[in-house]
C-alpha positions in Angstrom: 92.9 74.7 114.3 90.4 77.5 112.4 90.5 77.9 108.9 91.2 81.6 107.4 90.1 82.8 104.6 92.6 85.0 102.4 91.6 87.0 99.7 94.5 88.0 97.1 94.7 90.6 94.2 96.9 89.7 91.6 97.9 92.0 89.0 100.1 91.4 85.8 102.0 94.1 84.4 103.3 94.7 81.0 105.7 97.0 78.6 102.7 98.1 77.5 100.2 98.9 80.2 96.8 98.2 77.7 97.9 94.3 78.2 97.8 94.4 82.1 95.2 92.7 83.9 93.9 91.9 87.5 91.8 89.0 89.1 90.9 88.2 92.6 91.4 84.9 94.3 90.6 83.4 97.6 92.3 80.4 99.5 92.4 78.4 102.9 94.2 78.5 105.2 94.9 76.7 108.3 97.0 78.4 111.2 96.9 78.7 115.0 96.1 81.9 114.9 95.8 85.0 112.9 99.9 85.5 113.5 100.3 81.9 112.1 98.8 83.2 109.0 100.8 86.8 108.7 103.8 84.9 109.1 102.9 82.4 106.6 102.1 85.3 104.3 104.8 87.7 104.8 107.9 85.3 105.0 107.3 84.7 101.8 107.2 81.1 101.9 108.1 80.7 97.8 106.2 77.1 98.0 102.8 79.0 99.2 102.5 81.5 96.5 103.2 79.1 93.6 99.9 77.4 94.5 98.6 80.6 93.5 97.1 79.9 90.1 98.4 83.9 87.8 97.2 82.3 84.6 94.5 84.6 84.6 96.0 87.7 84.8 98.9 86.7 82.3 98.0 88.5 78.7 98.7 85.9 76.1 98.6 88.2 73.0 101.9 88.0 70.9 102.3 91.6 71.5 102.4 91.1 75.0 105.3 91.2 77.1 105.3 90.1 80.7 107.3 92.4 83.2 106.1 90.9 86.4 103.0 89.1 88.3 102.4 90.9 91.5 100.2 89.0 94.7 99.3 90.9 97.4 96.2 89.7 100.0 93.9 92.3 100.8 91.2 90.8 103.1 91.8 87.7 105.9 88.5 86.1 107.2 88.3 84.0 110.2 86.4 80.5 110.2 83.3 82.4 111.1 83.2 84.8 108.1 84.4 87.6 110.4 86.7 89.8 108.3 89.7 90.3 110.7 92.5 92.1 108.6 91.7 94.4 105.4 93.9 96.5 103.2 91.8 98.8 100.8 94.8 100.3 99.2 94.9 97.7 96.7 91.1 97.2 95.9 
C-alpha cells in the first residue's frame, strides 16, 4: 500500500490572543487509497490525532490560558511527492 504524506497546521488559541501560536507538522500515512486517507482524517479517529505531538503550540507562560488546540491538514502528498489534495485557506 503507498504511503501519503499529510501536512497539518496546528494552532493554539488563548484568552488572550498575544499567547497563541502555530506550528506545522507532517506525518505518514499508509492507506489504500487517497479515500482511505480522508476517511481516516475526517472520521476523526480520536486515537490518530493524539499522535499528534501540540506541545509546540501550547504557550506555557503563567499568564497563559489555553482555550483550545485546533489541527487541521492542509496539504496530502502521494508516495511520489505529488501533492494530490491542498487547502490554502489555512496557510
Amino acid at each position: 500500500m503507498p504511503t501519503y504524506t499529510v501536512r497539518f497546521h496546528l494552532r493554539s488559541y488563548h484568552t488572550d490572543e498575544k499567547f497563541d501560536r502555530q506550528d506545522f507538522q507532517s506525518k505518514e500515512i499508509i492507506a489504500a487509497d487517497l479515500d482511505e486517507v480522508f476517511v481516516l482524517l475526517d472520521d476523526f479517529d480520536p486515537s490518530f490525532y493524539e499522535t499528534i505531538d501540540d506541545s509546540s503550540v501550547i504557550n506555557h507562560d503563567e499568564n497563559a490560558e489555553l482555550d483550545e488546540v485546533n489541527i487541521e491538514y492542509i496539504e496530502i502528498k502521494d508516495d511520489k511527492g505529488k501533492i494530490v489534495y491542498e487547502n490554502n485557506s489555512t496557510t
